[in-house]
Every structure is written in structure tokens, then in C-alpha cells.
C-alpha positions in Angstrom: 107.8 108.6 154.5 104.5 109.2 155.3 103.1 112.0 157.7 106.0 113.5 156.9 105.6 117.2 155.9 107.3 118.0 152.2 109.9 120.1 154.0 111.4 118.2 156.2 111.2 115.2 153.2 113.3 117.6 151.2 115.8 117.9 154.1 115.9 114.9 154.9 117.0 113.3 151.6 119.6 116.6 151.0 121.0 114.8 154.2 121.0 111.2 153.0 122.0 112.3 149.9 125.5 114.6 151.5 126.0 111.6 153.8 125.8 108.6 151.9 127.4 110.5 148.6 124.1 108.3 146.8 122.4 109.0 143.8 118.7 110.4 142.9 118.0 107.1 141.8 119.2 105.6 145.4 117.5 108.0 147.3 114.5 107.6 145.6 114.7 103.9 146.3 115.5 104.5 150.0 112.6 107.0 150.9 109.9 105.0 148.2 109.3 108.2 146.5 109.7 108.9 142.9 113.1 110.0 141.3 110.9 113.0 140.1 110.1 113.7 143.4 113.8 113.4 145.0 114.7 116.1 142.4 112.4 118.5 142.8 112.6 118.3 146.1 116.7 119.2 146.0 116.7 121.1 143.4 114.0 123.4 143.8 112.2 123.0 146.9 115.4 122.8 149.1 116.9 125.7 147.3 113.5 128.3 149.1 114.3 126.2 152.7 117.6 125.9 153.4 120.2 127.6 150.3 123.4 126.3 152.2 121.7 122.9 152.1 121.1 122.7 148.6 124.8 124.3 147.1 126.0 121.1 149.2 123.6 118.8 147.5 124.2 120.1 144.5 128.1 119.4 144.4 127.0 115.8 144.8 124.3 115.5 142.0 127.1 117.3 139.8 129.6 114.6 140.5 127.3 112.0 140.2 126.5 113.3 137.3 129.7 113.4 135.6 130.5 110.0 136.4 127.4 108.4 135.3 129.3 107.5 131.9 131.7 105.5 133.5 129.5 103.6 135.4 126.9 103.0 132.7 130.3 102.0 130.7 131.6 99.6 133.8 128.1 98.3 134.0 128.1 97.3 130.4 131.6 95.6 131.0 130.4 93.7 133.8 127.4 92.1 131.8 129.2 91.1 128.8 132.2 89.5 130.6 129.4 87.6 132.8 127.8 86.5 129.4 131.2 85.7 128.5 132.6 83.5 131.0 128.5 81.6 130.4 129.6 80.3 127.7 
């Protein structure tokens, strides 16, 4: 994103992030910035621009969040029966 002023980056990845239901990590990845930088700029920046914005982004990173153990845990699953069926 570049020329882009840090404002509209932070809205614009709020958006992505409502939209596509993606994680920091996924975002991050999708506008080649930093996963630092995709949650600072939701999580505090967005919160002094647009409040409404950011309670709706927040819902998301809170669900992502709780569900992180299950997909680190399916993740897992997956590359052990690959290994499995390998051999």
C-alpha cells in the first residue's frame, strides 16, 4: 500500500478484515505490511478514527482469537496424518 496515508491503511484493513472474517496474520499478508502494524493499526489507531469501525473489528479478532487452539490443533492433525499415510 504505498502513498497510502496511515488512516485510510487502518480503514481499509478494518474493512478487509469485517469482510473477509481473515486473520491479523492474513491481512498482514494481503496489504504486505507487518502483523505489528495490522494491529496497531485496528486496535489503536482505528479506535481515535472511526470507534464504530473498530468495536466491529474487534468482535472478529476476538473470535479469531478464541479459535486459534483449534486450528493450531487441526493443523497439527493434518501434518501428522500426512507423515502418516508417507510412510
Amino acid at each position: 500500500m504505498i502513498n497510502v496515508s496511515i488512516e485510510e491503511r487502518a480503514i481499509a484493513l478494518a474493512h478487509y478484515i469485517i469482510d473477509s472474517k481473515d486473520t491479523v496474520r492474513g491481512a498482514a499478508k494481503k496489504f504486505g505490511v507487518s502483523k505489528s502494524t495490522v494491529h496497531k493499526d485496528v486496535s489503536e489507531r482505528l479506535e481515535k478514527i472511526n470507534p464504530a469501525l473498530a468495536r466491529q473489528v474487534r468482535v472478529i479478532l476476538d473470535e479469531n482469537k478464541a479459535e486459534r487452539h483449534i486450528r493450531g490443533g487441526m493443523a497439527t492433525k493434518m501434518k501428522y496424518s500426512k507423515k502418516h499415510l508417507e510412510l
